[in-house]
C-alpha positions in Angstrom: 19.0 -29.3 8.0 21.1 -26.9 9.7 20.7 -24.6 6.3 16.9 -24.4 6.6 16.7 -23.1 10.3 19.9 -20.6 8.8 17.2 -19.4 6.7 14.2 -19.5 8.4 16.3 -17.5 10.5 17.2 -15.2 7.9 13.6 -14.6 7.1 12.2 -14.1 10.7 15.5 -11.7 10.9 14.5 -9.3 7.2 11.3 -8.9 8.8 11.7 -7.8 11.9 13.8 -5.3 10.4 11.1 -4.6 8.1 8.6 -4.2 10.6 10.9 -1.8 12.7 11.6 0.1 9.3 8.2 0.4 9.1 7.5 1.5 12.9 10.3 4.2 12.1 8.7 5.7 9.1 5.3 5.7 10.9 6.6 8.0 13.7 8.5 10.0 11.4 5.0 11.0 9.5 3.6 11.5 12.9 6.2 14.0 13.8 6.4 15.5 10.2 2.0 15.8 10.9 2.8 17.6 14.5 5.5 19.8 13.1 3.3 21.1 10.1 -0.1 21.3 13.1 2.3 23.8 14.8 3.6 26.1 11.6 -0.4 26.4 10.8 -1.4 26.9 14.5 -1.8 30.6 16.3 1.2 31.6 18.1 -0.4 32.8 20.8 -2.7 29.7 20.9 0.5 27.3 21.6 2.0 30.0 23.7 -1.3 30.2 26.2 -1.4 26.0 26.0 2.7 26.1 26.7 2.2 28.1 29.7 -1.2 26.5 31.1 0.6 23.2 31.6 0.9 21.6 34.4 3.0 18.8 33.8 6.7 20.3 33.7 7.5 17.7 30.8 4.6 18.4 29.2 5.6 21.9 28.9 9.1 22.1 28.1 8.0 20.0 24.9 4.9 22.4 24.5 7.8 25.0 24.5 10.0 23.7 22.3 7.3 22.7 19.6 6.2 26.5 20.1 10.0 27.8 19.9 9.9 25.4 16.8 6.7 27.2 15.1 7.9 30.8 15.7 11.5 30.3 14.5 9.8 29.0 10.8 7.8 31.9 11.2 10.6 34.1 11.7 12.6 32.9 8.4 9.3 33.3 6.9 8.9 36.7 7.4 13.1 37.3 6.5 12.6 35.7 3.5 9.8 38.7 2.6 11.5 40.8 -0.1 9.1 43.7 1.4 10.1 42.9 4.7 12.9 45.7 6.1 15.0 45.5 9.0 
């Protein structure tokens, strides 16, 4: 008897961890979507939006999301062989 509930345990245990695996990988694609909506957006777009916010934690996350956007557009543009310092 005592085996069956150690395994029925083991079951309910593999997946919740699946489930949570899965919960993981969902808000990894979410942020992987947010982070490739920012490298396409207008820097001056998430700039004005950073800087209209109200809500202080709202911005500073505006702010780094556009500090995120211009720094790949940086290594962008040093990765130019045409582009001169």
């Amino acid at each position: 008897m005592w085996r069956i509930i150690l395994l029925v345990s083991i079951i309910q245990l593999d997946i919740n961890l699946n489930a949570i695996r899965s919960l993981i990988m969902a808000d990894k694609n979410i942020f992987e979507k947010l982070f490739l909506e920012a490298e396409k957006t207008n820097l001056q777009v998430l700039m004005d939006i950073a800087l209209n916010e109200k809500d202080p934690d709202k911005k500073e996350l505006l702010m780094a999301i556009y500090t995120y956007a211009i720094g790949k557009k940086q290594k962008e543009l040093l990765k130019n062989k045409e582009f001169v310092i």
